[in-house]
N, C-alpha and C positions, 0 to 999 in steps of 0.2 A: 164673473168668473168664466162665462164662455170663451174668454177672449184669452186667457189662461195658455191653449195651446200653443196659438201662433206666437204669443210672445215668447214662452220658452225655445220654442225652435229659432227664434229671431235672438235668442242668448246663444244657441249651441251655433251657430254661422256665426256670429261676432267672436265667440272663440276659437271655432275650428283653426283661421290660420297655426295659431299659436299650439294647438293641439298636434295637431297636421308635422307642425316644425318639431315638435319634444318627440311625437313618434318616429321621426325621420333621425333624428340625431342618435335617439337611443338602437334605432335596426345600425346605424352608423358606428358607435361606438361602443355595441358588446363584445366582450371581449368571443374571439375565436380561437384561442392560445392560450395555454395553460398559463403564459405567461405575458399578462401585460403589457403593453408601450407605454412609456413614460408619462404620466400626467392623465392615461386614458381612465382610470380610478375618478382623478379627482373631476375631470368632463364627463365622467358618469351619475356621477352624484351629483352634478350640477345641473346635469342635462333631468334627471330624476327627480331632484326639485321644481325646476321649473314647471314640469308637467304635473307634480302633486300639487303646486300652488294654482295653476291654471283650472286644474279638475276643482278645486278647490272653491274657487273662485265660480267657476258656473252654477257649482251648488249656492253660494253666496247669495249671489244675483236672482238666481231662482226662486229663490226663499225669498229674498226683499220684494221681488215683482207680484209674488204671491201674496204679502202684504197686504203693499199698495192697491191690488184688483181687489179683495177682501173690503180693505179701506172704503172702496170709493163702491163697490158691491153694499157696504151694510151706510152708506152713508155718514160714515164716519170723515175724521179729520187722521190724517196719516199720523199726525204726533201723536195721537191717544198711544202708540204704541213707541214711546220715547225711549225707552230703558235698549228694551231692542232694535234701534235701528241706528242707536249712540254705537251698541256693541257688537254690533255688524259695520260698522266704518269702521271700528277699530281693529276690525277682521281683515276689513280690505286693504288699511294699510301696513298690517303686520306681511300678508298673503304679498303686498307691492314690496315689504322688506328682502322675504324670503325669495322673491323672482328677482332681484336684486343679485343677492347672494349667490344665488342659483347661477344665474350668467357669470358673478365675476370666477365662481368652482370651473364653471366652463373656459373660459378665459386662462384661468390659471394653467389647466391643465391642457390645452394651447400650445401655453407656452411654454412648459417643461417637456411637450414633443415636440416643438420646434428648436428646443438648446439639447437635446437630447442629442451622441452620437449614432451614428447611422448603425443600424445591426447588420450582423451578418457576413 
């Protein structure tokens, strides 16, 4: 379990980019006008997912790393704990669904600012 820290910080650097990029998009795409640009709604909520699935996800990985050090701490076999770590994969690939989804919100709304007419 001492080893406990540097691996969590070894999760938040493997996510930071990903973190780093949803914080930059969202200071990018709040709205500053009462009145939206086209599609910026729907790249916000994309851009908003992405970063709740990625927070999401560090918590995931944390908790399975926390496990595994436990696991191999009590001299155990990592499957004694089968039911949970079936249902934590199935966490990560709903979390890979919704980062999915997340980018195409982003994408979409893209590109109804890009076919949008010019204001003003």
């Amino acid at each position: 379990m001492e080893d406990a820290l540097p691996h969590l910080l070894s999760l938040i650097v493997h996510q930071s980019p990903w973190l780093l990029a949803c914080a930059a998009g969202l200071a990018l795409l709040w709205p500053r006008t009462a009145h939206p640009a086209p599609g910026q709604t729907l790249a916000l909520s994309g851009i908003g997912l992405l970063l709740g699935a990625t927070l999401l996800r560090l918590v995931g990985t944390s908790i399975h790393g926390w496990l595994l050090a436990r696991a191999v701490d009590e001299g155990r076999p990592f499957s004694d704990h089968g039911m949970l770590v079936s249902a934590m994969q199935v966490s990560f690939v709903l979390l890979a669904i919704a980062s999915a989804v997340g980018l195409f919100l982003l994408a979409l709304g893209a590109s109804r600012a890009m076919r949008a007419p010019p204001r003003g």
